[in-house]
N, C-alpha and C positions, 0 to 999 in steps of 0.2 A: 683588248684593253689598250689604252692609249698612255705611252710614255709620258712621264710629268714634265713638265719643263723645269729648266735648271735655272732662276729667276737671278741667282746669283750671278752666276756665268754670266748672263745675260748683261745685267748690271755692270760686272766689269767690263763687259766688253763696249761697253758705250763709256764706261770713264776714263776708256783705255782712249776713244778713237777721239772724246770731245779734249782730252789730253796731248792728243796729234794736232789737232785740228788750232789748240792753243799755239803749239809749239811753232806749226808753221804761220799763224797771223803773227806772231813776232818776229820769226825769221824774217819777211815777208815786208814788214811796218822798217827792220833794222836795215833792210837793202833798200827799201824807198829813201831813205833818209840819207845812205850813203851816195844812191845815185842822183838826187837832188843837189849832191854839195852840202846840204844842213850838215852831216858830219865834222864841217870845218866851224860851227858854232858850237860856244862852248853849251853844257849839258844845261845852265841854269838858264841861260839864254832862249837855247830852243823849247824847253820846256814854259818859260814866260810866254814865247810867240801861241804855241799850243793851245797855253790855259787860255790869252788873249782871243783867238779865233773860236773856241769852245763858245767864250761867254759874251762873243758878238749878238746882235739881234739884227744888225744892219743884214737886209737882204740882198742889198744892190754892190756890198762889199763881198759877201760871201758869193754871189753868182758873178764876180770877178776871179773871185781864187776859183770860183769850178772851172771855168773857162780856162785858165794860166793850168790850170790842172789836166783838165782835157786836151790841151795842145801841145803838152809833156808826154801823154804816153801815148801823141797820135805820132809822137816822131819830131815835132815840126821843130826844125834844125836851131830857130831861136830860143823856142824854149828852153831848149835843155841845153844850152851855151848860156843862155843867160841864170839859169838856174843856182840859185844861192846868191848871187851878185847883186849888189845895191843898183838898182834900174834908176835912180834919182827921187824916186817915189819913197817916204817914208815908210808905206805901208808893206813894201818889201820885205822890211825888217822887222819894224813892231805894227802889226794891224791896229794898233789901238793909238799908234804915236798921233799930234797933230803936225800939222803940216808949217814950217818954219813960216814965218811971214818973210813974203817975199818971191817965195823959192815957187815954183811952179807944181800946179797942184797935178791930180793925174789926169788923164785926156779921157 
């Protein structure tokens, strides 16, 4: 005869590990943010820039931040010196800003 399964068990044991799994994408999101430098903005700020790139549709903006993104955790020595610091580019800051007339737009 064959043992029943314990469905319960079971059940905790997956809201135990998607519980882990929570714990450490936040740990994980909270150290991106401090190794970026964004930790030096304030909380209502970074979260502006967030909801801002969330509810872009621009493709050609967003396959810029992958890119500044990809050369952040390839190492590449500018990236992550310039990381958090206004590069002159408004988009730096607020992805949604426009660009000052005048001021040189991005390359």
């Amino acid at each position: 005869m064959r043992k029943p399964r314990d469905y319960d068990a079971e059940l905790q044991a997956l809201n135990d590990k998607a519980k882990q799994l929570k714990t450490r994408k936040q740990t994980q999101l909270g150290e991106l943010v401090i190794a970026t430098g964004a930790d030096a903005l304030g909380t209502e700020i970074l979260a502006g820039v967030l909801l801002a790139a969330i509810g872009t549709d621009d493709a050609a903006r967003k396959e810029a931040w992958r890119k500044r993104g990809a050369a952040f955790f390839q190492g590449a020595s500018n990236a992550r010196q310039s990381a958090g610091k206004d590069t002159g580019s408004t988009q730096a800051i607020d992805p949604d800003a426009q660009p000052v007339a005048g001021a040189p737009g991005p390359a």
